[in-house]
C-alpha positions, 0 to 999 in steps of 0.5 A: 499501471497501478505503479504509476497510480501510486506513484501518483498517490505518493505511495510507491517508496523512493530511492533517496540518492545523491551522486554515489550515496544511495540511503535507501527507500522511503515514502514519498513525500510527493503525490497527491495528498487527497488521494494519499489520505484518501488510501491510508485511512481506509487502510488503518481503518481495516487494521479490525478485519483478519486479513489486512491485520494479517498483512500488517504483521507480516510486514512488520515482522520483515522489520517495517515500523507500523506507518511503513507496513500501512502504507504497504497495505495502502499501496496493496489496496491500489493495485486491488483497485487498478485492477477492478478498473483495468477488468470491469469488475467488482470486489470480491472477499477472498473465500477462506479455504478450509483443509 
């Protein structure tokens, strides 16, 4: 699924807890750093194109620092990816829709 190939990457947050003492998510220091590095680059790279920049603010006004909110587009980027794999198909732009 395209939460296992995260959590393969490193890119899915994880729960910090020990006994009763849960100090909340954060992102994983495990996963493979290639293809970690091989998402997060590519992700601060498309900061210039409107609709990941769009992402990235929104993420950061819900209160995450920049890494956090690039490492959520990242993980966005993954499921885009898993699911052109699972359909055999290829990436398509979203179409801006005008009222």
């Amino acid at each position: 699924s395209a939460g296992h190939l995260a959590a393969y990457a490193g890119l899915a947050p994880v729960t910090r807890n020990s006994g009763s003492s849960i100090r909340g998510e954060h992102p994983s220091r495990r996963g493979n750093k290639q293809l970690k590095r091989a998402f997060y680059l590519p992700a601060f790279a498309s900061l210039s194109q409107p609709e990941s920049r769009a992402y990235c603010d929104c993420k950061r006004r819900e209160g995450k620092h920049h890494i956090a909110a690039l490492i959520a587009l990242a993980r966005r980027r993954i499921d885009v990816l898993f699911a052109m794999l699972r359909d055999g198909t290829f990436y398509e732009p979203p179409t801006p829709t005008t009222p």
